[in-house]
PAMARVEX-906706 format. One line per 8 residues: number of its first residue (from 0); their letters; for each residue x, y, z of N, C-alpha, C. Coordinates in steps of 0.2 Angstrom, whole numbers. Layout:
! PAMARVEX-906706
NUM = a = X Y Z X Y Z X Y Z | ...
//
This chain:
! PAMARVEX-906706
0 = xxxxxxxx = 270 437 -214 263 435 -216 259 441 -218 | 260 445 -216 254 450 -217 258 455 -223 | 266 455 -223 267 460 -229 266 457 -234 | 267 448 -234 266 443 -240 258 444 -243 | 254 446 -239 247 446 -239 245 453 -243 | 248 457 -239 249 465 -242 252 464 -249 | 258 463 -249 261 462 -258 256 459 -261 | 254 452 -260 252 448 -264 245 450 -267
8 = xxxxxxxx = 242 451 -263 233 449 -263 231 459 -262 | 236 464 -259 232 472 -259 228 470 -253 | 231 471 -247 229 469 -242 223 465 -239 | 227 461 -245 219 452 -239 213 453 -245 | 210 461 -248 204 459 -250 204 456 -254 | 198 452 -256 193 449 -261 193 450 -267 | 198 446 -273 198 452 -277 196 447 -286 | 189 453 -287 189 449 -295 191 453 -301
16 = xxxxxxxx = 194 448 -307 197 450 -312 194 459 -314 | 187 460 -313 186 465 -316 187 472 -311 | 187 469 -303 189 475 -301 196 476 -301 | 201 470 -301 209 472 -303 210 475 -307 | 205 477 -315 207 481 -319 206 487 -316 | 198 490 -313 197 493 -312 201 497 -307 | 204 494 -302 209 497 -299 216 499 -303 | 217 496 -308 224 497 -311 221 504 -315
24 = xxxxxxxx = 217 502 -318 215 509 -324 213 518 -323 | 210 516 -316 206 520 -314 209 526 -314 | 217 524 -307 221 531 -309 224 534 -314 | 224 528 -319 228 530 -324 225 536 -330 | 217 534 -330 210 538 -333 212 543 -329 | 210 544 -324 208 550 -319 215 555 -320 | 220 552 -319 225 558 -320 228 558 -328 | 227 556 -332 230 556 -340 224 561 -340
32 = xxxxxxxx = 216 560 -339 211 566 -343 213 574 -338 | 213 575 -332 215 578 -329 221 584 -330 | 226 580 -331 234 582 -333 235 586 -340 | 232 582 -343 232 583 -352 227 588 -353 | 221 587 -349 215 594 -351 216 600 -347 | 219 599 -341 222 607 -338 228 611 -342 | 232 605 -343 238 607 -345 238 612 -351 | 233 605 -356 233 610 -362 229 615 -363
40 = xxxxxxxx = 224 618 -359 221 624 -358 227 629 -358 | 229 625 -352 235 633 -348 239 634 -353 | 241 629 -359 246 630 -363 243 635 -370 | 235 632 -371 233 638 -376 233 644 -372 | 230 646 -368 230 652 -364 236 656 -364 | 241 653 -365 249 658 -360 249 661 -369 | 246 659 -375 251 659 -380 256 660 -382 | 260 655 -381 265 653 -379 268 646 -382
48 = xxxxxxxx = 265 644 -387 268 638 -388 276 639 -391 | 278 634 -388 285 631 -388 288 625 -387 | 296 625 -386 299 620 -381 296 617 -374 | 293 621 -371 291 621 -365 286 619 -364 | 280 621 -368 274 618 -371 273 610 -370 | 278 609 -377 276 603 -379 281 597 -373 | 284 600 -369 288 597 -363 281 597 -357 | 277 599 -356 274 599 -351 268 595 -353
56 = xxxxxxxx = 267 595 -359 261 591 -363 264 582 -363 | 268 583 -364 272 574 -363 273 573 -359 | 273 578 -352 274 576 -345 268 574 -344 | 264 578 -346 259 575 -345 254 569 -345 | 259 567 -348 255 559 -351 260 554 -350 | 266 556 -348 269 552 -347 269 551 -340 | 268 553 -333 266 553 -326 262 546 -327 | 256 546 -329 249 545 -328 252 537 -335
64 = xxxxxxxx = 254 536 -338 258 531 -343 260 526 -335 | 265 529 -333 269 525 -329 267 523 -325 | 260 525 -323 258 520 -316 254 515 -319 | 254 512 -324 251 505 -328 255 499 -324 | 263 502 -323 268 499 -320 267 498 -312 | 266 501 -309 267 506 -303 264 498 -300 | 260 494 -298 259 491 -294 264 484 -295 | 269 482 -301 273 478 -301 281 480 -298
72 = xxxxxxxx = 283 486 -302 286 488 -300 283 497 -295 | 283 497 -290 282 502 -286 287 507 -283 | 293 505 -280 298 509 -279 301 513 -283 | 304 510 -292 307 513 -295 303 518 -300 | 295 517 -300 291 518 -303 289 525 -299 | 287 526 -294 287 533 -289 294 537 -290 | 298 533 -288 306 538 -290 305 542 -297 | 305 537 -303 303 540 -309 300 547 -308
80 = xxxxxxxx = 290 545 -309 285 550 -308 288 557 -304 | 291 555 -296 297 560 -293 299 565 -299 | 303 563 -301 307 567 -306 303 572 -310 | 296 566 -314 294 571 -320 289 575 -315 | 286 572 -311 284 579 -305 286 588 -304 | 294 581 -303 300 589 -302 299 592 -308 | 301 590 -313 300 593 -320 295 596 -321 | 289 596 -319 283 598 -323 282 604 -319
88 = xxxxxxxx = 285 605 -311 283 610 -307 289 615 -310 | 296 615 -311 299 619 -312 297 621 -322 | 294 618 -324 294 622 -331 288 625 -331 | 283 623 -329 277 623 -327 275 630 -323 | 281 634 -319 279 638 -312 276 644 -315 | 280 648 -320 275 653 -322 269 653 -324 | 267 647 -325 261 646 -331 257 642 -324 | 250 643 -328 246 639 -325 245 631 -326
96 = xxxxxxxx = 248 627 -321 248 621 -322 244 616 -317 | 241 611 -317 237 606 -312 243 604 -308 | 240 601 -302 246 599 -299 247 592 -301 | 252 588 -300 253 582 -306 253 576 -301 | 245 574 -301 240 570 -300 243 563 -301 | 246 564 -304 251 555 -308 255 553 -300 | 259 557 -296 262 557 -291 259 554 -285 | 253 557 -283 247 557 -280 247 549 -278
104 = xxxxxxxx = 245 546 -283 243 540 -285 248 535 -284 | 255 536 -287 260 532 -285 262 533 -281 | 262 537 -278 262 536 -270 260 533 -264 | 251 534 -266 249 527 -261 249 521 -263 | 250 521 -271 251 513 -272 257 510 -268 | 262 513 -270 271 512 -267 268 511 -259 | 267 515 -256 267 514 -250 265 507 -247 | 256 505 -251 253 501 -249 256 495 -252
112 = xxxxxxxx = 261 494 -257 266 489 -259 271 487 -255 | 270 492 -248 278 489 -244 284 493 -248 | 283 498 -253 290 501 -254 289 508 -251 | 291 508 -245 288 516 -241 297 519 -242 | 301 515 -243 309 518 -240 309 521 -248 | 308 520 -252 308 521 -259 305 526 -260 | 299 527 -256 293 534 -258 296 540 -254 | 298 539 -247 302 543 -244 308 546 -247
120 = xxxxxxxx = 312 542 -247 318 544 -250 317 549 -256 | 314 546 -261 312 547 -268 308 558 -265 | 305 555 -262 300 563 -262 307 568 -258 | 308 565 -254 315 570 -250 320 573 -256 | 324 567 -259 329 570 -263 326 576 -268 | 321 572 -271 318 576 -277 317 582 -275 | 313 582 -270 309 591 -268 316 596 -264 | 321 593 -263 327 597 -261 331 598 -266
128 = xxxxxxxx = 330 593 -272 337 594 -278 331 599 -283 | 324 600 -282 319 605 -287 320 611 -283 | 321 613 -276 322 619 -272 329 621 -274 | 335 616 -276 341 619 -278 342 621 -283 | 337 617 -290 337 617 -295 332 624 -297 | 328 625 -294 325 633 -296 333 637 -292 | 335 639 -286 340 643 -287 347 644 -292 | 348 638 -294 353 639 -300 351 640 -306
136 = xxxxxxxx = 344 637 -308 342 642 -314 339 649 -314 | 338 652 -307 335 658 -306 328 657 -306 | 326 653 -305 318 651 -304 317 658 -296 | 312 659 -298 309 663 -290 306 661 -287 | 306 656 -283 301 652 -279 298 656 -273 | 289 656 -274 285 660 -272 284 655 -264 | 287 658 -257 287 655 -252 280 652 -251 | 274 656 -253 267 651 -251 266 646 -257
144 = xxxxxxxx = 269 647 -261 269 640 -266 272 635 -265 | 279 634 -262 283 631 -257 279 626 -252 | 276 632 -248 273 627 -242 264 624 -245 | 262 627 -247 257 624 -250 259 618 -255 | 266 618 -259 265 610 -262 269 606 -255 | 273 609 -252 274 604 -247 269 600 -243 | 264 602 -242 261 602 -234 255 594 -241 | 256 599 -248 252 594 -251 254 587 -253
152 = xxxxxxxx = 261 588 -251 266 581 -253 265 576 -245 | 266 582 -240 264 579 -236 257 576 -234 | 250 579 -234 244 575 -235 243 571 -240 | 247 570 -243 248 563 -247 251 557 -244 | 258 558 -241 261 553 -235 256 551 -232 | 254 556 -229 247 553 -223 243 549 -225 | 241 553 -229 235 548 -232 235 541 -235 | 242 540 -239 243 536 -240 247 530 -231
160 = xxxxxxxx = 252 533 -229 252 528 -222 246 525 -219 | 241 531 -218 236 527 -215 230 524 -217 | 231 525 -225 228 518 -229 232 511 -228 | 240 512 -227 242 506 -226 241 504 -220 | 241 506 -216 241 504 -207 233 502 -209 | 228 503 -211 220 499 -211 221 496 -215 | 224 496 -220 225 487 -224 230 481 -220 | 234 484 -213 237 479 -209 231 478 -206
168 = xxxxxxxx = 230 482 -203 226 480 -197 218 476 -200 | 217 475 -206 213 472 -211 216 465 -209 | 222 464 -213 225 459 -216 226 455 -208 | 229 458 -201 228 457 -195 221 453 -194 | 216 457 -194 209 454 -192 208 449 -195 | 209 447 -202 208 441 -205 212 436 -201 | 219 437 -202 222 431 -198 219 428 -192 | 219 434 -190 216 430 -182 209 427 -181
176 = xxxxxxxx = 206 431 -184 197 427 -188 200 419 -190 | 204 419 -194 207 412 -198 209 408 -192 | 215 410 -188 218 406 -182 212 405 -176 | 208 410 -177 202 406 -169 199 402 -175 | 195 402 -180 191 395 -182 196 390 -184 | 201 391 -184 205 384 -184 205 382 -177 | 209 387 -173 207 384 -166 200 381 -165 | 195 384 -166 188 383 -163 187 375 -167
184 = xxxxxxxx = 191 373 -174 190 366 -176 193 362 -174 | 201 365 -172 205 361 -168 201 355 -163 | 202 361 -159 195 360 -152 189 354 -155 | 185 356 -159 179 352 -160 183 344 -163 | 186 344 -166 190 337 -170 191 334 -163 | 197 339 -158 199 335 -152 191 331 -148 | 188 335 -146 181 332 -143 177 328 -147 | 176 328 -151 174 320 -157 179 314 -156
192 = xxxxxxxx = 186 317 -156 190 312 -155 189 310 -149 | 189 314 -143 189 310 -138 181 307 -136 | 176 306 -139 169 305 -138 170 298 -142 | 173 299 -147 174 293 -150 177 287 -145 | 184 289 -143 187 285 -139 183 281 -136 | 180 287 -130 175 284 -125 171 277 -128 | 167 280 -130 163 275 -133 168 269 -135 | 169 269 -141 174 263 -144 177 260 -138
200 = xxxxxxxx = 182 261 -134 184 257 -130 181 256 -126 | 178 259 -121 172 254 -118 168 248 -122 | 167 250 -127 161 246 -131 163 239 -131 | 169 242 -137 174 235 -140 177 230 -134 | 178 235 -127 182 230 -122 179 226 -120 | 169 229 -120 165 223 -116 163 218 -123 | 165 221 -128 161 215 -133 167 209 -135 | 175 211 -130 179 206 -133 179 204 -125
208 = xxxxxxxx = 176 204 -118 177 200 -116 170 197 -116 | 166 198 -119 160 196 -120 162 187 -124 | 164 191 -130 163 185 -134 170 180 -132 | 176 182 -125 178 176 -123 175 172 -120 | 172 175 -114 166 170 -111 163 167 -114 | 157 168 -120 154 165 -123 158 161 -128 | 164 159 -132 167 154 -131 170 149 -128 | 170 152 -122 174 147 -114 167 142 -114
216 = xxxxxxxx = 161 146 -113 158 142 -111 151 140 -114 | 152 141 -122 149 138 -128 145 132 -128 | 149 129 -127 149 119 -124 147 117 -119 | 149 120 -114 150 118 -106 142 121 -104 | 142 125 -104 135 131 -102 132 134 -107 | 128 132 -111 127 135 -115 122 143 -116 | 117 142 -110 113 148 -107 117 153 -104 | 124 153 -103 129 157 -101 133 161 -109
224 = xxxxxxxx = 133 158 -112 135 160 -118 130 163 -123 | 126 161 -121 116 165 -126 118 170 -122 | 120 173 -116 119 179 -112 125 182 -115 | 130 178 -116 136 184 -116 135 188 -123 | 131 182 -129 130 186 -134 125 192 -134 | 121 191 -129 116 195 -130 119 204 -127 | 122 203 -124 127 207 -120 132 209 -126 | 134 206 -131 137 209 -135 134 213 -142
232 = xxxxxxxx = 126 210 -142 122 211 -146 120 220 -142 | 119 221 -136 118 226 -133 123 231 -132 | 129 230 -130 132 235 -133 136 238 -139 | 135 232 -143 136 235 -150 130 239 -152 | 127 237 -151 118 241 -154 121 249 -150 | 122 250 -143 124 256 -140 129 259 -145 | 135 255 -144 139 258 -147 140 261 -154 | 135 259 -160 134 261 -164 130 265 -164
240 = xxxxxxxx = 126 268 -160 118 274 -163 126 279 -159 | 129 279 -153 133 284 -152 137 288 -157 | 139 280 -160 145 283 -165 140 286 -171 | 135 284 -174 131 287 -180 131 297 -177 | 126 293 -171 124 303 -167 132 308 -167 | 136 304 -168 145 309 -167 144 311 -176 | 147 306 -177 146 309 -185 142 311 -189 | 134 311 -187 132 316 -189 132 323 -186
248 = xxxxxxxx = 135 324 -183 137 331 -179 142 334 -185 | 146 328 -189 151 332 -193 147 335 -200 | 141 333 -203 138 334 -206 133 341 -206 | 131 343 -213 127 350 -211 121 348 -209 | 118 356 -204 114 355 -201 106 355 -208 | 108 359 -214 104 358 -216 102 352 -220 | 106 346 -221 102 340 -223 101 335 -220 | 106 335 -212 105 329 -206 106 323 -209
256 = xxxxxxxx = 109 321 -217 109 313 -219 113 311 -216 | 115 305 -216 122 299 -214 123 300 -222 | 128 293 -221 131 291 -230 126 289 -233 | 123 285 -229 117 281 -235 110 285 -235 | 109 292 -233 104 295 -235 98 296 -231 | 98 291 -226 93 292 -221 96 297 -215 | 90 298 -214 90 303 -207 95 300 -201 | 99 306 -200 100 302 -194 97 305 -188
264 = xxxxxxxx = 92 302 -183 91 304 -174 97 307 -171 | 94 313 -169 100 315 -161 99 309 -157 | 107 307 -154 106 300 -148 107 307 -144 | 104 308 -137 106 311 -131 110 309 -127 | 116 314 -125 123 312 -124 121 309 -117 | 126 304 -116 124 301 -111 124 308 -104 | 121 304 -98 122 308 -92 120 302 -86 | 122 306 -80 121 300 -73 118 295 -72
272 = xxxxxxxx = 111 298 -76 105 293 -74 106 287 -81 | 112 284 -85 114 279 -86 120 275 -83 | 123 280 -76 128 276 -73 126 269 -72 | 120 267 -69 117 261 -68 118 256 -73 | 115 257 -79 118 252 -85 124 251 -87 | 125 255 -85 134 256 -86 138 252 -82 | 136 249 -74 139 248 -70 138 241 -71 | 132 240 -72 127 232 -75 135 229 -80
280 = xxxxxxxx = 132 232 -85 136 232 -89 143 228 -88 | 148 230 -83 152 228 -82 153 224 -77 | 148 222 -71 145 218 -66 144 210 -70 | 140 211 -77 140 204 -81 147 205 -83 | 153 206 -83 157 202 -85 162 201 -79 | 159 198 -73 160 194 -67 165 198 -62 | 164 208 -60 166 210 -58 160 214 -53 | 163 214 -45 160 216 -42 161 225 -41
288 = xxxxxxxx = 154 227 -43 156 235 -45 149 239 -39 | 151 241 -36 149 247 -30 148 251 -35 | 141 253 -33 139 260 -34 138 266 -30 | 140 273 -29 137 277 -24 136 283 -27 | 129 287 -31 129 291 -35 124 295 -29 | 126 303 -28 121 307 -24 119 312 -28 | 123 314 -36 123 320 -38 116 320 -40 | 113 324 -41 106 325 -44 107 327 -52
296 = xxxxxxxx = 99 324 -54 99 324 -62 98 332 -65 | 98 338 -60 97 346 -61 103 347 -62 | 111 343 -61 117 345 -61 117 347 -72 | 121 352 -72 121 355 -79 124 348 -82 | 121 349 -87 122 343 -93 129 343 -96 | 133 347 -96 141 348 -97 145 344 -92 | 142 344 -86 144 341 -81 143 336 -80 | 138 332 -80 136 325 -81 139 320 -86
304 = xxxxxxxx = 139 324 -92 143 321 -98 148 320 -96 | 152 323 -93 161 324 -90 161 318 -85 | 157 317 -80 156 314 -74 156 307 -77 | 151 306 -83 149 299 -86 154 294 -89 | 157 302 -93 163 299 -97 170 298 -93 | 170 301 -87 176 297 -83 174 293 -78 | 170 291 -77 166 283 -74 167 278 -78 | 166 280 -83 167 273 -91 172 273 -93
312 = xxxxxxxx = 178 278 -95 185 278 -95 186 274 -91 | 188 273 -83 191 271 -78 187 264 -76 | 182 262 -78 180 256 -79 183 252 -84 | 182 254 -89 185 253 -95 193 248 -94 | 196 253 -91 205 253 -90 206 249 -85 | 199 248 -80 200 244 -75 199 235 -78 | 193 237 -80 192 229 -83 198 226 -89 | 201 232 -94 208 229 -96 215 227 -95
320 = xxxxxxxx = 213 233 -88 220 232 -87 223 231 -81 | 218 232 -75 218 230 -68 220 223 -67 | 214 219 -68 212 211 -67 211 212 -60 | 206 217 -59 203 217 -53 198 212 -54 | 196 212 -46 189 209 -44 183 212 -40 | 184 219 -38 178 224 -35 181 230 -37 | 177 235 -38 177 241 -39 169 246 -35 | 174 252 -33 168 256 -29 170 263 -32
328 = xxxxxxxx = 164 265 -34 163 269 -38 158 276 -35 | 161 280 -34 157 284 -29 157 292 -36 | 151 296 -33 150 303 -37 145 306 -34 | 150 310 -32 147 317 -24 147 323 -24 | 146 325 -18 150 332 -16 156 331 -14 | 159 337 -13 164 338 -8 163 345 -6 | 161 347 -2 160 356 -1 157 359 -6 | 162 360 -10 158 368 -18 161 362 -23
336 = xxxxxxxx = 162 356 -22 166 353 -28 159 347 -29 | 163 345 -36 159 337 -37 163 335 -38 | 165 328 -34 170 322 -32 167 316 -35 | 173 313 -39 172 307 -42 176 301 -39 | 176 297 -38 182 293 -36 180 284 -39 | 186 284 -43 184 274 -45 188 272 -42 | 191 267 -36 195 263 -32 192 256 -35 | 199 254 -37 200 246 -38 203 243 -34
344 = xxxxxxxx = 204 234 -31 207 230 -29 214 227 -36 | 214 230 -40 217 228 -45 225 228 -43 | 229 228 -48 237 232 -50 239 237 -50 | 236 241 -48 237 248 -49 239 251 -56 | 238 258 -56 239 264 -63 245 263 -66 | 248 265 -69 255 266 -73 253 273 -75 | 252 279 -73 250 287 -74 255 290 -75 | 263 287 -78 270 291 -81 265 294 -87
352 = xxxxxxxx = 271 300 -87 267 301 -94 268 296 -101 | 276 297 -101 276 290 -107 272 284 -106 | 267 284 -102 264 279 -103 255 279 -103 | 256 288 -102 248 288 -104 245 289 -109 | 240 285 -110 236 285 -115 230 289 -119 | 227 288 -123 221 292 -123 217 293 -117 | 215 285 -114 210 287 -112 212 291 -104 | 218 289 -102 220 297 -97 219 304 -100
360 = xxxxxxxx = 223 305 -104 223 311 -107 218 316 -109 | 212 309 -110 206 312 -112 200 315 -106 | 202 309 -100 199 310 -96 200 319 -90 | 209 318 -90 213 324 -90 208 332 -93 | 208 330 -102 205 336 -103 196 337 -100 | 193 332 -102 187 334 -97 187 338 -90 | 193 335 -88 191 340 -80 193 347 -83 | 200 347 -85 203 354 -87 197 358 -89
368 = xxxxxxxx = 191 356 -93 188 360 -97 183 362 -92 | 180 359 -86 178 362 -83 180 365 -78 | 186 368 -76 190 372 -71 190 367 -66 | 192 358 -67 192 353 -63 199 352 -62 | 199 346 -59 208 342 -58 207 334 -60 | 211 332 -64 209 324 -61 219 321 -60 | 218 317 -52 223 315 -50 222 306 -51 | 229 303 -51 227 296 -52 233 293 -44
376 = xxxxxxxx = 231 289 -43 235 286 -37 233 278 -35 | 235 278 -29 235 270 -26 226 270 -21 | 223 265 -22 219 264 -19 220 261 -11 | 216 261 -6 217 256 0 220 249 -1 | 217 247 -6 219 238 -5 226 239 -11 | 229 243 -13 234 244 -17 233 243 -22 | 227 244 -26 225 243 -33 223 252 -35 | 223 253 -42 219 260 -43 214 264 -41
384 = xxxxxxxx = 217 269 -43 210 276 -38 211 282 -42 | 206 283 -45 204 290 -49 201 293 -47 | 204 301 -47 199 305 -43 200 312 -47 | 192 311 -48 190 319 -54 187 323 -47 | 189 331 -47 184 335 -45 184 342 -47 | 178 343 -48 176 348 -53 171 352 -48 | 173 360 -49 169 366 -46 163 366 -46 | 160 367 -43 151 367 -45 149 372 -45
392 = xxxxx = 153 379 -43 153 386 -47 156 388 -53 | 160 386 -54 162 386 -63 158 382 -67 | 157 373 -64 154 371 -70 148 376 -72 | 146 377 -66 137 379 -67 138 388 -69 | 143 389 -72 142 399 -76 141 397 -82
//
């Protein structure tokens, strides 16, 4: 990913048509005016025109020419420059010549291209077949000019390497920037989704057995059937301001519209002090449901929320799937914990995992996310029992 990132894009940055020029052109300006204006200085001065002259004057346009290329082709392109380099220092040595800036350049491009085996190689051969090639033509090479262009070949590897290592560790930063806000959206999609759940099936479970009853006994009772619908009238009403308040959370904070343009209200997430309706709520549909709530309403609102929504999941699941007939529903202490337990007379759980569902799953992650546990088991009368318990030091940091 990151050399793809590096080749493709110049490690990760930002890039517009006119600085792409500007980066192509710029060395090729800087060292063609440089190259061509020393050279030919030092070449009027030696008076001396010749062969040699005019070989040093086309090197020198030819170096600074070839990097037009250099960032498509970069390996064979540095090898080349190599050579007329080579060239330009051994014809070049008596005379006064610039150093050949064209090199400079292809070199940290190559490097930053990912062709570093190529710039190596290339500068190795070359600078040991130009040390053999002065010996066999009787060149005298002057030991501090030796180490002086060495050490300059070398302050250019360097500089160009650790040009390339902060374009990695660039292109690096960006990724992981990118994978935590996917992460951080992963996360928020999964909690939308699970708040949705919530909602939706509790809602829909009480409005479908709502409107059984109220069909059973349409005819027969008809004041029992006003009641059921009004009970379905009330929690569709809930059901819909929670689901509007979720989805407006997906919307930006600067225009707060729904679809149709109105304002949407913050609904406040639910907390303890609705377990009561809650419990009503499922009481009208002819179960007998115990309450025992002692947590106080100063318990952190992360917690509450958690505590609510696995009292309404496990209600929910009971009223669907139990065919219970009482339910005792407690939410406490336990020493440093907060202890929740729903016990039913029902059927018992099916907690395999092939067979858990969202709303285990979901309830699962609530605790998880507060450094809780939730366990699912057999009650006394050998129906269901859920049991959330969440630190009361960690929720509360």
């Amino acid at each position: 990913m990151v050399d793809a990132m590096m080749k493709g894009h110049g490690f990760g940055y930002p890039r517009t048509r006119r600085s792409t020029r500007l980066r192509l052109w710029l060395p090729v300006t800087i060292s063609l005016f440089l190259q061509v204006s020393i050279t030919g200085i030092g070449v009027v001065r030696a008076d001396n025109f010749g062969a040699s002259s005019i070989a040093l004057i086309l090197l020198s346009i030819i170096g600074p020419i070839l990097l037009i290329w250099a960032r498509r082709y970069p390996g064979p392109i540095v090898a080349v420059i190599s050579v007329a380099a080579a060239t330009d220092f051994l014809l070049g040595y008596t005379e006064i010549s610039p150093p050949y800036l064209a090199l400079a350049f292809a070199i940290v491009i190559a490097i930053s291209r990912g062709a570093r085996t190529w710039t190596w190689i290339s500068l190795i051969v070359v600078w040991e077949a130009t040390l053999l090639a002065a010996l066999l033509v009787g060149i005298e090479l002057e030991p501090p000019r030796i180490v002086v262009t060495t050490l300059g070949l070398l302050l250019v590897l360097g500089f160009a390497e650790s040009n390339r290592r902060r374009g990695e560790h660039f292109v690096q930063f960006q990724q992981a920037f990118a994978d935590r806000r996917e992460a951080e959206l992963r996360a928020e999609r999964v909690r939308i989704a699970r708040e949705l759940h919530d909602v939706l099936a509790h809602s829909l479970s009480q409005i479908n057995v709502q409107a059984g009853v109220g069909l059973h006994l349409m005819n027969k009772q008809p004041e029992q059937a006003e009641a059921a619908l009004t009970n379905i009238k009330r929690s569709s009403k809930d059901a819909l301001d929670e689901v509007r308040s979720l989805l407006g959370m997906l919307r930006t904070e600067s225009t707060g519209d729904d679809v149709d343009g109105a304002a949407v209200p913050p609904i406040p997430e639910p907390d303890l002090s609705r377990l009561n309706s809650l419990v009503e709520s499922v009481r009208s549909q002819g179960l007998d449901v115990q309450l025992d709530c002692e947590v106080s309403s100063e318990t952190p609102t992360a917690v509450q929320l958690a505590l609510y929504r696995i009292v309404q999941e496990s209600l929910t699941n009971i009223v669907r799937h139990a065919n219970a007939s009482r339910i005792d529903v407690s939410v406490g202490y336990d020493g440093g914990d907060y202890l929740v337990t729903i016990a039913d007379n029902g059927q018992g759980i099916d907690d395999s995992v092939e067979n858990e569902g969202r709303g285990l799953l979901g309830m699962r992650e609530r605790a998880d996310l507060l450094g809780g546990t939730l366990l699912i088991g057999a009650s006394m009368t050998g129906g269901g029992l859920v049991t959330a318990r969440i630190p009361r030091r960690l929720a509360s940091a």
